[in-house]
C-alpha positions in Angstrom: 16.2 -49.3 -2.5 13.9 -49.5 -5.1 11.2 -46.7 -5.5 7.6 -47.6 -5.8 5.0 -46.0 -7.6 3.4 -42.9 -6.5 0.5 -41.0 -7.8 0.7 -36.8 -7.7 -1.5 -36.9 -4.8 0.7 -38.6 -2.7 3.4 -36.7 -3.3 1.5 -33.4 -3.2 0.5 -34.4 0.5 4.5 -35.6 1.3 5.4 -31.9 -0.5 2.7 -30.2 2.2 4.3 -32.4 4.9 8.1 -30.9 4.5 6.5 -27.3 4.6 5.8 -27.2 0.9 3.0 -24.6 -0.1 0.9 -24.2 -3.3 1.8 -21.1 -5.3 0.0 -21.4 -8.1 -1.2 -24.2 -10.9 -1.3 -24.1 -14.8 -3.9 -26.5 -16.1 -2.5 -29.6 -14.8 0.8 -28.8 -13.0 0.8 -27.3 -9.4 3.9 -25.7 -8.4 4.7 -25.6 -4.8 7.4 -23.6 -2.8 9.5 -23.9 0.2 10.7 -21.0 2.7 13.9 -21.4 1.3 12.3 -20.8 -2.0 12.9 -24.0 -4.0 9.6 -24.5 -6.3 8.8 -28.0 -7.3 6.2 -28.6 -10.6 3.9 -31.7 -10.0 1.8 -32.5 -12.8 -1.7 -34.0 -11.8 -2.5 -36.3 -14.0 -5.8 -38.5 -12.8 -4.6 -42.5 -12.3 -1.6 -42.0 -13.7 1.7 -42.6 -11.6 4.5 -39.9 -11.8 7.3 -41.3 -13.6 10.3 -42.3 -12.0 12.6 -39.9 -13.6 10.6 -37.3 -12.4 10.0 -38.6 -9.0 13.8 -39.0 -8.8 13.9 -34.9 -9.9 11.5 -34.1 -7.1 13.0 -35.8 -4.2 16.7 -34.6 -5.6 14.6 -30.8 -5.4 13.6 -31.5 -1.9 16.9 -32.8 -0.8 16.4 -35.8 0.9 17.5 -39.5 0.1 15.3 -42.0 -1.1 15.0 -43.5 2.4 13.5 -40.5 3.5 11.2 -40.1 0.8 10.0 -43.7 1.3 9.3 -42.8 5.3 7.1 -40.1 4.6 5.1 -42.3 2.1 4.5 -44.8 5.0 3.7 -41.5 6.8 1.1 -40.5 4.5 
């Protein structure tokens, strides 16, 4: 399954979903920070969609599959 493009804010509301909070930001990259402690950097970049290298880094961070990832977007 093909993953479609998503923008940093999308994913920063999918990241807030899962239990993801904000621990701090540098310019424009936000990290955020699990109770487990696994930090994931987004960078916020205005109408530009995260690449898919890096959206494949993130969700690989979270650890869920791709079909999970794609459920919360429809959740979002």
């Amino acid at each position: 399954m093909r993953l479609p493009a998503v923008e940093a804010q999308t994913v920063i509301k999918i990241l807030q979903l899962e239990g993801y909070q904000n621990i701090r930001q540098s310019g424009s990259h936000i990290q955020f920070k699990n109770g487990n402690g696994t930090v994931i950097t987004v960078p916020l970049h205005a109408g530009r969609p995260i690449g898919k290298g890096l959206l494949r880094k993130i969700i690989r961070d979270m650890e869920i599959s791709r079909e999970e990832f794609i459920a919360l977007l429809k959740r979002v």
